[in-house]
N, C-alpha and C positions, 0 to 999 in steps of 0.2 A: 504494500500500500504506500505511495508517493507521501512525501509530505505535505505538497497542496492539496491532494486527496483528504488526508485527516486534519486538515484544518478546516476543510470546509464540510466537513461531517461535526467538527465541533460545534460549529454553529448551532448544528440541528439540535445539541443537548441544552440546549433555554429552557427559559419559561415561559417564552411566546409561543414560540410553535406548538465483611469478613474480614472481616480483619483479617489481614494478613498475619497470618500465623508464624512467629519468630521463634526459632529455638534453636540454641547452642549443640553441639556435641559433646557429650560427655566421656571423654576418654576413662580407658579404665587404668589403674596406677602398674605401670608394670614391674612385676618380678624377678628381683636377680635370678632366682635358683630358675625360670622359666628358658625355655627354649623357641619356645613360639611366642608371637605376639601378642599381646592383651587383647583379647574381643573389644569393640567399642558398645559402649549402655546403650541400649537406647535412647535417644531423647525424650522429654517428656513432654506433648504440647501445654502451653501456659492455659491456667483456665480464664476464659475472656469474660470480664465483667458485664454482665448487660443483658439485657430480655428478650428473650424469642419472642420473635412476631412469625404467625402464621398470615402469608398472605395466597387466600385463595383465589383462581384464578376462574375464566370458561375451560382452559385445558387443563387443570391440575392445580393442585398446593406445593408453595414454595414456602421454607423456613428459614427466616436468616438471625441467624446471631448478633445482636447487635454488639459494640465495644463502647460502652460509657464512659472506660477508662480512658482511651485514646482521643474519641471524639466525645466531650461531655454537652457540648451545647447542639451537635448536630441527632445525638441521639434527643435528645430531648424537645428537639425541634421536631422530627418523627415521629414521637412519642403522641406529642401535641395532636397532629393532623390523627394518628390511628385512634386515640380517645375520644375527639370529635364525629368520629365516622369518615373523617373527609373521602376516604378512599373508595369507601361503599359504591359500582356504579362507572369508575370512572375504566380508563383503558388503558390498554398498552398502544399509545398513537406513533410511536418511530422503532422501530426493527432494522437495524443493520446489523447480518449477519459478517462474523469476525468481526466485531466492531461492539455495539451494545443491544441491550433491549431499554424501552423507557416508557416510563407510567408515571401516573400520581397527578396528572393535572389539568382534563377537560374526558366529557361524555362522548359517547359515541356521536353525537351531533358537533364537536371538536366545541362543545360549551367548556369555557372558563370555569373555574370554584372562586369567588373571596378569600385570597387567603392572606396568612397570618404575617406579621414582621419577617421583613429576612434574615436568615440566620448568617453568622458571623463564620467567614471560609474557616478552615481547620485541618486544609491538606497536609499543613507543616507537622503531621502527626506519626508520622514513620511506615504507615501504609500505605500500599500500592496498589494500583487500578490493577489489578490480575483476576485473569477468569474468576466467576461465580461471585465477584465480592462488590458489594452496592453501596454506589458514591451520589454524592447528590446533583442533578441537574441545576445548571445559572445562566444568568447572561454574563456576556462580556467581564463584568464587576464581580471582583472574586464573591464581594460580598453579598449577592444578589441571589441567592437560595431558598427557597419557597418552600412548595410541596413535591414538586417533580424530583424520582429518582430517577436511576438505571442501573441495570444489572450488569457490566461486563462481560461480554464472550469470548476474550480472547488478551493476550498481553499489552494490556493499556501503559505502560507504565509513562509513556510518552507524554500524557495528561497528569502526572505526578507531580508535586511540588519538588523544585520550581520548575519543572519544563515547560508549563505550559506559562509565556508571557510572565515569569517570575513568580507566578504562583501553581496550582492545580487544581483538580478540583478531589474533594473530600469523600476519601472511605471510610465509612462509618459502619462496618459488617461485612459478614460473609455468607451464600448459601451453605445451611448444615443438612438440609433436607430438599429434594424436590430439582438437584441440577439435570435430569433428565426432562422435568418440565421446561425448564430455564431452552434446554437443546431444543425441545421441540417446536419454543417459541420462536426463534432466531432462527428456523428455518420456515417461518411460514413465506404466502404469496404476498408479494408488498407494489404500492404502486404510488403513483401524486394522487393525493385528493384535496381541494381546493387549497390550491398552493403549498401542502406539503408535502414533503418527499418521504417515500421509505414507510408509508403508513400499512397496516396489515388490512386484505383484502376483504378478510373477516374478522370482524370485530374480536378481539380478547378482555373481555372483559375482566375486572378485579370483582368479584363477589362480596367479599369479608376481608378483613383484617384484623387481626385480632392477638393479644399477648397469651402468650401458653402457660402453662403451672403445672405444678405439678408433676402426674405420669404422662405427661402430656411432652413435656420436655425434651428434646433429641441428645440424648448421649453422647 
């Protein structure tokens, strides 16, 4: 993919139109009296603070772990829109496959929602646009973040702090449950429909969203 290519696909993640999982190796200490090498430990992944949201879809449930720790105002900004209902209803309006998937912010009629204050960018948080993991759509203005996500399909990291124009845009989670859905969406049929590009041919709609508990929990 060119670079004028993915800047002009950037556009498309407005608001008009997983944490990345870090962990060291832990060698094991080795032994004079040995002759062979020490096995290495397995790593342990870190446990990421923050609330599963179930977001049901017309093709399936996707579960994404959020990181409160890394992004505290962006999950919270989410947070906001999913206890309101906002998402109830609305669609996945732009699908580019190897590139992203994107919801959270007009109805199948491409209607608008009212939404809340923008939230404050928080790319500079040490995660990365990599497959399955959901960063928030903006305009131009780092700080310009709404209701609109997207999910990643593919090695974004291009869009990281600071690549993109000295900032990025913000990963605030990863899918734990449901990347098969994620697959299936990014391959649907897509076309222009009143001035937008890349829109899916049939509608996908978000049903619910909703926070999990419990046994409810993905492991």
């Amino acid at each position: 993919m060119t670079t004028a290519f993915r800047r002009s696909l950037l556009k498309g993640i407005a608001l008009g139109a997983g944490a990345l999982l870090l962990s060291g190796a832990a060698l094991a200490a080795p032994q004079e009296a040995q002759t062979e090498p020490a096995a290495e430990a397995a790593p342990a992944a870190p446990v990421v603070k923050g609330p599963q949201v179930s977001i049901k879809t017309s093709m399936g449930e996707i579960v994404v772990q959020l990181d409160e720790e890394r992004a505290p105002k962006t999950v919270a900004n989410f947070m906001q829109y999913v206890k309101q209902g906002f998402y109830k209803g609305t669609i996945f309006h732009r699908v580019i496959d190897g590139f992203m998937i994107q919801a959270g912010g007009m109805n199948e009629k491409f209607e608008g929602r009212k939404t809340n204050k923008p939230v404050k960018n928080e790319s500079n948080n040490g995660l990365s646009n990599q497959p399955y993991t959901i960063s928030m759509a903006r305009e131009d203005h780092p700080d310009s973040a709404t209701s609109q996500f997207f999910i990643n399909v593919a090695d974004n990291s291009g869009i990281d702090y600071p690549n993109y124009k000295g900032s990025g845009y913000t990963v605030f989670g990863k899918v734990v449950k449901g990347q098969e859905v994620v697959d299936k969406i990014k391959g649907v049929v897509v076309d222009d429909v009143r001035g937008m590009q890349n829109v899916p041919v049939t509608p996908i709609f978000i049903k619910s969203v909703s926070v999990l508990k419990g046994d409810k929990l993905v492991k």
